[in-house]
N, C-alpha and C positions, 0 to 999 in steps of 0.2 A: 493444571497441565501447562508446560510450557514446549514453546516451539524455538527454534534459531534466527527465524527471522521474521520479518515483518516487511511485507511489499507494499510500497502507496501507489497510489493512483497512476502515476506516470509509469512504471514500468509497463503497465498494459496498455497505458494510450501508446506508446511507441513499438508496438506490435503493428498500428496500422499506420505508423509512418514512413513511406516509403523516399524521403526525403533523408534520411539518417539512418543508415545501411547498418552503420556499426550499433547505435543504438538498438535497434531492433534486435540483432543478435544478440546483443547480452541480457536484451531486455527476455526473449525467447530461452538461453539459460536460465537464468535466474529462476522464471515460472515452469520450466519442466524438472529442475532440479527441485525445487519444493514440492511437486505433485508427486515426483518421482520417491523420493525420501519421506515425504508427509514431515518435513519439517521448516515447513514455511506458512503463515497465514497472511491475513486479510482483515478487514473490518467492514459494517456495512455499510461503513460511510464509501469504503475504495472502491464498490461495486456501485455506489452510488451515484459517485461519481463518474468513475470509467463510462458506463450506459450514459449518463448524459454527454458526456464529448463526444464519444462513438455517434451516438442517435442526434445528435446535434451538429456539432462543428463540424466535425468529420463526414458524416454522413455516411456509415457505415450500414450496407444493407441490414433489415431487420431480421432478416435470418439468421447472419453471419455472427451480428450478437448476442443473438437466442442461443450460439448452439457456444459463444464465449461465455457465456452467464453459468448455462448447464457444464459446461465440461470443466471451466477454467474456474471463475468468480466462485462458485458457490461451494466448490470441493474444497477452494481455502478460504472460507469465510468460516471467523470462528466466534468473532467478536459480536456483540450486539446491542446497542445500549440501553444502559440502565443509568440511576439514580448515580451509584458509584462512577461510574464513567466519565460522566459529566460535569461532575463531584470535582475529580481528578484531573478534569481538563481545562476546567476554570482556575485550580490553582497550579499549572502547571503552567498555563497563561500569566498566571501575575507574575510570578516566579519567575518563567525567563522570557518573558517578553516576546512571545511568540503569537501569532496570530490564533483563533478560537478552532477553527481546519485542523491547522497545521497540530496543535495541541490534542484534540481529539483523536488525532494519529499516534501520537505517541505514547497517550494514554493508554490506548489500545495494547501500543505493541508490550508496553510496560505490565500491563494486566496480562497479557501473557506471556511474563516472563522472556521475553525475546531480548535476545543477545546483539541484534543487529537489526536495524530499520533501514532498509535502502529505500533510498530519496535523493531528489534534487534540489527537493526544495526546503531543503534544512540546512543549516551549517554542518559541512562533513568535518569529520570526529571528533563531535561534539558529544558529551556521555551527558545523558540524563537516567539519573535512577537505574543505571548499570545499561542503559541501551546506546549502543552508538551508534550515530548518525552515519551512515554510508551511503558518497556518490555513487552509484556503480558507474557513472559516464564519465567520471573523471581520467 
């Protein structure tokens, strides 16, 4: 099965950042257009992640992320790791010299065929294995 895109972690920390007005809004496209079309996912690393900045740094009530978990993270979590995954994201690691995170992202988005990984924190349009790296904050 493949999907269009691939959201990492920061699109949804910038949901609760009320410090970057414009961020937020695209970051709020971006996730209703994929829940809206079902053709966007996740990994469970980006739910993993997101719940710790939210419940951590931020300090985002515990409700408030319970009901991001249920309604938002989980409806586009598709990915989950295995053997291959990890396989993949070590030599995607050596290969281009990316951090073991950030590679596990793109594993992801690559395993499901995704066209586009939006990120900040990758090199924007950068193609790896037919996925291209897109700032949306650019």
């Amino acid at each position: 099965m493949s999907v269009e895109s691939f959201l990492d972690t920061n699109i949804f920390v910038y949901l609760f950042d009320e410090t970057a007005p414009s961020k937020r809004e695209r970051s709020e496209r971006l996730i209703q257009r994929a829940l809206k079309r079902h053709n966007g996912c996740i990994s469970f690393q980006v739910v993993q992640e997101t719940l710790n900045v939210l419940t951590g740094k931020l300090k985002v009530p515990p409700e408030t992320v319970r009901q991001l978990l249920n309604r938002i993270l989980m409806p586009l979590c598709r990915v989950f790791p295995t053997r291959v995954l990890y396989q993949s994201a070590l030599d995607l690691q050596a290969r281009y010299r990316i951090g073991f995170y950030d590679s596990l992202i793109v594993a992801a988005a690559i395993e499901m065929g995704c066209r586009t990984l939006y990120s900040e924190d990758l090199q924007h349009g950068q193609q790896i294995s037919g996925v291209v790296i897109t700032n949306p904050f650019r």
